[in-house]
N, C-alpha and C positions, 0 to 999 in steps of 0.2 A: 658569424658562426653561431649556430642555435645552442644555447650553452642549457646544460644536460642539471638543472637544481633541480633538489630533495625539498617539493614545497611540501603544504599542511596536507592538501588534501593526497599526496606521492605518497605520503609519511604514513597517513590514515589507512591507505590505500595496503602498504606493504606490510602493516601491524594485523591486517587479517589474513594476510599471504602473502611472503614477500617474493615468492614468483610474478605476482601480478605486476611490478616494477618493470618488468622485462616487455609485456606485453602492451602496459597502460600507451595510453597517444602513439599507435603503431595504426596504421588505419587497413594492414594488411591481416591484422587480427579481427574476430568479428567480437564484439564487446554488447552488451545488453543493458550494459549503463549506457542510456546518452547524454550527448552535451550540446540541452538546445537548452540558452538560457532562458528565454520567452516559456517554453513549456516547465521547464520544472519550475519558473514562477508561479504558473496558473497550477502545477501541479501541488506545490510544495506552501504558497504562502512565506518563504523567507525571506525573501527581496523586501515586503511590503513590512516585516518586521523591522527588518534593517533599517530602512527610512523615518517609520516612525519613532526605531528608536534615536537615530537622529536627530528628533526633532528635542530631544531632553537634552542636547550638548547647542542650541544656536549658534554657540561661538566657532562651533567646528571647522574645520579647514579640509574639504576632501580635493583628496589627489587621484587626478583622473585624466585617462590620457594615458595614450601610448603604454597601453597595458602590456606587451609584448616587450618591450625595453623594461629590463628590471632593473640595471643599471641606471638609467635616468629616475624612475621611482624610487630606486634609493637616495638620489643626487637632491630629487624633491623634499624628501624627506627629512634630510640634514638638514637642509635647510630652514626649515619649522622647525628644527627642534633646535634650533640655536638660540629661541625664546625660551626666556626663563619657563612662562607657563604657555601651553596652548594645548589644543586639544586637536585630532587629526583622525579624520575618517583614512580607512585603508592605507596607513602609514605603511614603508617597506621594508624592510629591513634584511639583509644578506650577509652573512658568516661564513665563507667556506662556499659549498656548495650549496649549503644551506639556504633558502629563502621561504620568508611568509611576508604577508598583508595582515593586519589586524585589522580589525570592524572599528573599534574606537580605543583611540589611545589618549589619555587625557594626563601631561606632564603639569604639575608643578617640584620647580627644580629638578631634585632626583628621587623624588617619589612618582611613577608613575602608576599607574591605572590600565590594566589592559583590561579589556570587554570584551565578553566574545557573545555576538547574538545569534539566537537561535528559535525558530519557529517552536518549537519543543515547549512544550504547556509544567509549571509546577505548581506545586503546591505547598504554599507557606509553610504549613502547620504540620506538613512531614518529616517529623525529625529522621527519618532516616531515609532522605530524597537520593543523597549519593551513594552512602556508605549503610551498607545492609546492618541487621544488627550480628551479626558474625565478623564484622570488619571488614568484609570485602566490596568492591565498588560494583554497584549494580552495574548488570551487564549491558542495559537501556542507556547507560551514561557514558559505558567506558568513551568509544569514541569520541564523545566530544570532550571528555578531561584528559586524553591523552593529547588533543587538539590541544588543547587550550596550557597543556602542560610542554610540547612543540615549540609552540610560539612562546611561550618565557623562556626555553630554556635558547634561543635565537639569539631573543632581543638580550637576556644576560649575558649573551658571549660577545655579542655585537657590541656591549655598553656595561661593563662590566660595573661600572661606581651606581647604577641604577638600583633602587629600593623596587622591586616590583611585585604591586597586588595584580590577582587574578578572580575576576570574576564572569558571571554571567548572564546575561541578559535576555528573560526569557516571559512568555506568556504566562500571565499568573491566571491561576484558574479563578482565586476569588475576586479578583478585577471584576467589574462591569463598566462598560461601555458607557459613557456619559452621555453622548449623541447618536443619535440615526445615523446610520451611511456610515459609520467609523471605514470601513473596508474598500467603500467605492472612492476615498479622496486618499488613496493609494491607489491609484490605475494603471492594468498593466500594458506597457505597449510595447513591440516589437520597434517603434521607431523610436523610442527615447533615446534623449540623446546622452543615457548613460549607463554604467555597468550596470545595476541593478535591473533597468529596462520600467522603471517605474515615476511615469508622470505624479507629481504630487499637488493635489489640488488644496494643499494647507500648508501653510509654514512657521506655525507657533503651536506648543504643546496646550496653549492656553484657548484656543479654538476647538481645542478637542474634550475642553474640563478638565484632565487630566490621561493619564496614562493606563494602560492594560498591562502593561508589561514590569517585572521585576529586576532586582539587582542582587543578585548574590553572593556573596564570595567565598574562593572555592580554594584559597592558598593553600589549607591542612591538606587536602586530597592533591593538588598537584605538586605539593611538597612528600608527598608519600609516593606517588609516582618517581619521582625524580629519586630519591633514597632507595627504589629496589620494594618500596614495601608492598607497593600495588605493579601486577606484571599484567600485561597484553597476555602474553603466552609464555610458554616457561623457556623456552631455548635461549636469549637473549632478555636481559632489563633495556630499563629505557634508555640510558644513554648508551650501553652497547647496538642497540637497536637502529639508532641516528646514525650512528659511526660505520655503522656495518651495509646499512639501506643505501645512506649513501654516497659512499666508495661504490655497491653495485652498480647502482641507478647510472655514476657520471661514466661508468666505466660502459655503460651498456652490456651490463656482462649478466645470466642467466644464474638465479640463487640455488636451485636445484633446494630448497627446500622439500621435505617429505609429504608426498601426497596426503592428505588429513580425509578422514571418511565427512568430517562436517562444513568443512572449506569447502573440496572439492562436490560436493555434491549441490553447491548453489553457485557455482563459480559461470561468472558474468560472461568470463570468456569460451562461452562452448558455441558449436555450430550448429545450424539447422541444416540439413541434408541442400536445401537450395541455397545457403549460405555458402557453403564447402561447393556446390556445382557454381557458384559463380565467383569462385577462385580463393573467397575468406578463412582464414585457417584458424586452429581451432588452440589458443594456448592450453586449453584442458587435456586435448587431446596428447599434447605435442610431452609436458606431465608426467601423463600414465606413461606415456611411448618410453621417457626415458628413466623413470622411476622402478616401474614396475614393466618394463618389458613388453608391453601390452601392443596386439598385431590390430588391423582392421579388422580381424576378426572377430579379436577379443571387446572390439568397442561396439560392435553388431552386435553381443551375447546380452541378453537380459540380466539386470545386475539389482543389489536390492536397494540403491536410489530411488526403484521407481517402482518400491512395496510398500504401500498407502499407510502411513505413522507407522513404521519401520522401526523403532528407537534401537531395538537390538543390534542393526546394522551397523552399528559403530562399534559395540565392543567384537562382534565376529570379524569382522576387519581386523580391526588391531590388534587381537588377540590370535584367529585364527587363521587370517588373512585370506576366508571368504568373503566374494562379494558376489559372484556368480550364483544367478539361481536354482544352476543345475545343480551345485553344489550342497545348494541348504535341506537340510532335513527337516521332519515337522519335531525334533529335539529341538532343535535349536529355535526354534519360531517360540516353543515350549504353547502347545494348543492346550488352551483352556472353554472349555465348551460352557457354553448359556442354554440353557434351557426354552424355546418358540421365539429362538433370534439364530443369528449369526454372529458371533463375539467377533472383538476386536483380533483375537488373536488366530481366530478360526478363518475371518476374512483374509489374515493374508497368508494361511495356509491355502487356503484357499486359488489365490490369484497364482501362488509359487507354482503349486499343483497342475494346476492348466498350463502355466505357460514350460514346465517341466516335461508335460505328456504333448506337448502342442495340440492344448485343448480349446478349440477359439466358443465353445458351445455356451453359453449366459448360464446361472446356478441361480437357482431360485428356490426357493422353502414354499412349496407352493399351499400347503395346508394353512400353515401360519398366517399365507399373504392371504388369503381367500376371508380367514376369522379376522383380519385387521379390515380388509372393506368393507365386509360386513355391518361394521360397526358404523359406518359413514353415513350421512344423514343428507342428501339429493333438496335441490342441487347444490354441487359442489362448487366452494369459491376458492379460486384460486388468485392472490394479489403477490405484487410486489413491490416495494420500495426502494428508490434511487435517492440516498441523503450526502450530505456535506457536514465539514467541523472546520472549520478554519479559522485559523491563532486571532483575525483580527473581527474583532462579531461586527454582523452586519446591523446591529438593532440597539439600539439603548436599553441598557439594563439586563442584554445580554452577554456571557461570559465567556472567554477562549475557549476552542471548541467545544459551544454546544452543539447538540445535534441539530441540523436543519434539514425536513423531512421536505422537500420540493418535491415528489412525483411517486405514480403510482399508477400501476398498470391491475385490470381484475378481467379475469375471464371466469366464464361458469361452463357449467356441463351437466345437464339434465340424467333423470334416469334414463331417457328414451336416446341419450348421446346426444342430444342437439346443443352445438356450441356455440358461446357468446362472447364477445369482444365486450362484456357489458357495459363497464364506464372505463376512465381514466382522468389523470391528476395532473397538472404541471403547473410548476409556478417559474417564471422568467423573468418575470416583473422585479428589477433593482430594484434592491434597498427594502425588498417587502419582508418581512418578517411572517413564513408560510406557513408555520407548524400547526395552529389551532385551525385555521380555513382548510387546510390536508387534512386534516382531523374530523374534521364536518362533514367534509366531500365520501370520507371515508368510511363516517357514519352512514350516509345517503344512501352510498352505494352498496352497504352491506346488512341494511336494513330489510331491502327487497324482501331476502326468503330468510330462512331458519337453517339454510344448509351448514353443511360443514364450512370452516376455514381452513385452509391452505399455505404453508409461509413454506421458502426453501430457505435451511438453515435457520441461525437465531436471529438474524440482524431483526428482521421485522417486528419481532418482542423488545429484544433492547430500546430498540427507537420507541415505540408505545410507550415505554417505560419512563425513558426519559421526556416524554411531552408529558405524561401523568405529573411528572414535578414541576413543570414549566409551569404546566396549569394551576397548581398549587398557588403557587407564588404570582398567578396573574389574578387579572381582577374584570377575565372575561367575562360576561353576565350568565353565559351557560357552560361555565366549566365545573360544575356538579356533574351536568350532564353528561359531558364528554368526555370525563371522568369515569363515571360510571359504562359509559361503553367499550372503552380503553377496558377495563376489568373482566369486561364481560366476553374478550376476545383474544384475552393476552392471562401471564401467569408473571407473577411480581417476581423480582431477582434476587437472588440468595441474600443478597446484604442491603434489602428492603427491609425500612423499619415497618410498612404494612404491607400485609401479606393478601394475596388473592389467588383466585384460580378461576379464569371464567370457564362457564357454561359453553359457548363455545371458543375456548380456548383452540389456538391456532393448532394444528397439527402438524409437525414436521414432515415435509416430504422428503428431506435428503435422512431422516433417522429412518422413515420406512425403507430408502434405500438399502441403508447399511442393514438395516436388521433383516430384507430377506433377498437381498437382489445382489449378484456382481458379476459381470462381462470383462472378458479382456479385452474388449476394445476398448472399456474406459484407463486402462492399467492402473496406476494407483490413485486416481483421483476418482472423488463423489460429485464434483462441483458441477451443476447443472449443462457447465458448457461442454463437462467428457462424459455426463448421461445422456444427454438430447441424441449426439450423436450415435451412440452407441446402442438405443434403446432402436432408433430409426437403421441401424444397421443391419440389426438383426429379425427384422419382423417385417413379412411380406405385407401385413395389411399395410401398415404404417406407409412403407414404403406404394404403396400402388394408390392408396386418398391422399396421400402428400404431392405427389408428383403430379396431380391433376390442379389447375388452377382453384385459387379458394373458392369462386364466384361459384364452379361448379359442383363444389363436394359442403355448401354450407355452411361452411368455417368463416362468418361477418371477422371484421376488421376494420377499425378507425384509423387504420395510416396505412394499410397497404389495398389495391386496388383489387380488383376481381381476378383478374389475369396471374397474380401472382402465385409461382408455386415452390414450396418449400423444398422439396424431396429433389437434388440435383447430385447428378455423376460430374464429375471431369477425370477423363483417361481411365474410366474405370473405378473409380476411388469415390466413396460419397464427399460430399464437398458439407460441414459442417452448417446448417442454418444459420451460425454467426458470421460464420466468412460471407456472406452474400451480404449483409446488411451496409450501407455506405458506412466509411472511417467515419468518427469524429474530429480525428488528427491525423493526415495523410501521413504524417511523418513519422509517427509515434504510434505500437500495436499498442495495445491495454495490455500485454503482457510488460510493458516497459515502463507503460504509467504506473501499474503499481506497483514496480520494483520502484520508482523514483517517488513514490508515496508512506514505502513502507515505513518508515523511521515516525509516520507520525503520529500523533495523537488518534485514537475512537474509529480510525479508520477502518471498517469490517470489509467491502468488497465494493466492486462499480468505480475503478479508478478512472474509467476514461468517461461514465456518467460524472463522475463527483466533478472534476477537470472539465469539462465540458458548461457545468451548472457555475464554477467561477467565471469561468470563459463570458457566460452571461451577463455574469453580477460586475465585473470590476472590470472589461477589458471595453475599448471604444470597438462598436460592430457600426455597421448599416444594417437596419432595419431588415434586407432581404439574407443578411448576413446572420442573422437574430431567427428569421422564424426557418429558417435551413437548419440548424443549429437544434432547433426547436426541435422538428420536426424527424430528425432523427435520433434523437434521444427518444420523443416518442414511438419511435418503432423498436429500438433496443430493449426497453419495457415490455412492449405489447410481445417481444418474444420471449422473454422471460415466464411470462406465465403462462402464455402458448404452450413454451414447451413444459410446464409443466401437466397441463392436459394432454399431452402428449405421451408423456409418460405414465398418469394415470391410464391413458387407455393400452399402455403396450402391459400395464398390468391384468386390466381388465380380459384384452385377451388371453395372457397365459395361466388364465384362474378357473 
């Protein structure tokens, strides 16, 4: 009989909504967390933490095997710990219905040591890393010290005469990396023959120089949890929480907790229209149905989940108990007008407005947009950057997630319109340390003209930013140089101790967005991937040179051939330029990799680029497995800045 325990991550799980207890591991539900452990290793880097940390306990004993039997993992378990000392990888332990794994348990007598490792980057010298200075527990942490507050309160009821510290084991930021390759001798592979999925190509901490990784301990914070003094949420503390989750959980019985405006508007368990046609149901849905009465009708109405930085949505909810946007007035939005823009608060009067009058027509500031090109300086570059951070550095001397800037895609567009695939950037090459040769390649290729720069969003300033300090502290022979270029195309960050502003300083295209452009086809997103579309939806030219293969309308390209054409229908419905690009992960959308990303460190966007770039660096490929790999990440790039000419020229037209 499959027996129905309240583990860590059930625990985790129902401390953000304890509905989702009802729905979790139902496979008739459609869910948007997955559970591929290979990919969230390549996505996440925790596996490779785990082992290395590991390698700080050699004595260790892991229990492994017959993971599905938690009964015999416990039976293992006892059994080690009938030594006075030992130390135990993924020990088990079961209370009740209760059950967790620890990462590393290290007994002497009855004093033990639990650890709990985590990919998650800190920093020594923060004195206020958990506990904010108001007393309360960052919101970044909760989950894991409620974790980690879980599992003692387990193993105290399991073993009651036990003395138990709680700590954490985690990526120190000021670490560096004593060897090259730190990351590829953690390799990750689908056929290992263990939980983690991670072949280890070292087995002493003394091959490595030393460690990345820290120990903290964290008793005062899960001793405050435990006492009531720090809450999840306010309905239930935490031991009523355990007692209450799970009673549900064994019972399989439905919590009917209150629908929450901030839960339910990220809630994992919602359906995609062809989800629900091929039979998946939607716990979100089912929620509203019983909560709030809510008909198919009511889940067809445009609601304000999907009014672009909305914040106000949560107190008219709660307070008013609108969510419908027929409902809202431009009171409640409370429009505050900006002077040769589109304010924040006017945008999403804006979007309400349209989708109120069922107004599908694009809003434009067209005077503004016309004096903002004017100011642009031909021809126009437009780049983008695909980078990584990952807890375990790939380089000597460098620290958990630095930036590493691997690729980059530039296209130009002349006065007279003629477009250019001009250069691109990749690096694949394990174990290489890319940032300054990215830097070079990037000088080369933007050296050409004088024209304008191009970035969508900030990531591509951040990353500049952070190789300007790289380069500080290296002792390349021309990093004055590339220094100096770096400045001359980027603007330094608020909490830069030196300050710059280049000459040609990047220019936002997703802030030109905002400040005079919005369609409801994009509904509340700016992100490049619901502009392209949307800019291509409503503009005949767009639509009539796209649809003709590139070879014939002049549009060069380094990874896609002549024949190829952007502009495509199915059933009538334009088909997004990204949805045509081959997967990098047949299994996995990018909208899943960065849900399985977001917890981490530096991470800004490109979760199935970043995931893809580890995929490279640490996992065993063949060669034809490698430049595939390659070669579609270079075309995911080259449409990035595609479309951002793309979208320059749907401006162009309507100026």
């Amino acid at each position: 009989m499959n027996q129905r325990l309240l583990t860590k991550s059930r625990f985790k799980l129902g401390l953000s909504c304890p509905n989702k207890l009802y729905y979790t591991r139902k496979k008739e539900y459609a869910n948007k967390s997955m559970e591929d452990p290979f990919l969230e290793a390549l996505a996440q880097g925790g596996f490779q933490v785990e082992e290395l940390a590991r390698l700080e306990y050699p004595e260790g004993i892991l229990i492994d095997g017959n993971d599905g039997d938690y009964d015999w993992l416990v039976v293992e378990t006892n059994k080690l710990l009938e030594r006075e000392n030992v130390v135990i990888f993924e020990a088990a332990f079961k209370f009740q219905n209760l059950f967790i794994r620890t990462d590393i348990l290290v007994k002497k007598g009855d004093d033990i040591q639990l650890i709990e490792v985590k990919a998650k980057s800190y920093n020594p010298l923060d004195q206020y890393l958990l506990v904010g200075k108001k007393g309360n527990i960052a919101s970044s942490w909760k989950p894991y010290l409620f974790d980690v507050a879980f599992q003692r309160y387990v193993m105290q009821m399991a073993r009651p005469n036990w003395n138990i510290n709680s700590f954490l084991m985690l990526a120190n930021k000021q670490e560096e990396a004593k060897i090259d390759g730190l990351n590829q001798l953690f390799r990750i592979s689908n056929k290992a023959g263990n939980r983690t999925g991670i072949d280890k190509k070292v087995f002493s901490i003394d091959e490595l120089g030393g460690s990345v990784l820290g120990k903290i301990n964290i008793d005062h914070v899960v001793s405050g949890i435990e006492s009531g003094e720090h809450k999840y949420f306010d309905a239930l503390d935490f031991k009523e929480s355990i007692a209450v989750f799970s009673d549900y959980y064994q019972k399989d019985q439905f919590f009917n907790y209150p629908v929450s405006y901030s839960n339910c508007k990220a809630c994992e368990f919602r359906t995609t229209p062809e989800e629900e046609a091929n039979g998946l149901k939607s716990g979100y849905k089912e929620c509203w149905e019983k909560q709030q009465s809510w008909t198919e009708d009511d889940f067809n109405k445009p609601n304000t989940f999907q009014v672009w930085n909305f914040r106000k949505g949560k107190k008219l909810f709660e307070q008013e108990n609108k969510i419908f946007l027929v409902d809202i007035t431009e009171e409640d939005v409370v429009v505050k007008p900006v002077a040769g823009r589109i304010s924040p608060s006017e945008r999403q009067w804006i979007q309400i407005e349209k989708q109120q009058n069922n107004d599908t027509t694009p809003y434009l500031l067209k005077e503004e947009l016309i004096e903002e090109l004017a100011s642009w300086v031909f021809p126009l570059n437009f780049i983008d950057f695909e980078t990584s951070a990952v807890a375990l550095p790939f380089n000597k001397g460098r620290k958990p997630y630095e930036q590493i800037a691997f690729q980059f895609s530039h296209h130009t567009i002349d006065k007279n319109g003629i477009i250019k695939h001009e250069s691109e950037y990749i690096n694949f090459e394990a174990g290489k340390f890319p940032n300054f040769e990215f830097v070079r390649a990037l000088k080369k290729a933007l050296s050409i003209n004088k024209g304008s720069i191009f970035k969508y969003a900030t990531h591509e300033n951040s990353i500049l930013n952070a190789i300007y300090l790289q380069l500080e502290s290296s002792n390349e022979p021309d990093k004055k140089d590339l220094q100096e270029f770096i400045q001359s195309i980027s603007h330094s960050k608020s909490d830069s101790t030196i300050k710059w502003c280049g000459e040609r300083n990047m220019i936002d295209l997703c802030e030109v967005v905002k400040k005079y452009y919005y369609d409801p086809f994009m509904g509340g997103s700016n992100s490049i991937k619901a502009v392209l579309p949307a800019v291509l939806n409503s503009s005949k030219y767009l639509q009539e040179k796209y649809s003709q293969p590139i070879g014939q309308i002049g549009v060069g390209s380094k990874n896609f051939n002549n024949k190829h054409t952007w502009f495509q229908f199915e059933q009538g419905k334009l088909v997004s330029p990204y949805k045509i690009l081959p997967p990098l992960f047949n299994n996995w959308t990018e909208e899943q990799l960065e849900a399985t990303i977001s917890e981490l460190d530096s991470i800004a966007n490109g979760g199935a680029a970043l995931t893809a770039y580890g995929k490279l660096q640490y996992t065993d490929m063949t060669e034809e497995e490698r430049i595939e790999l390659k070669n579609s990440l270079l075309k995911y790039c080259e449409l990035d800045t595609l479309a951002m000419v793309m979208i320059y020229e749907f401006f162009k037209e309507n100026t």
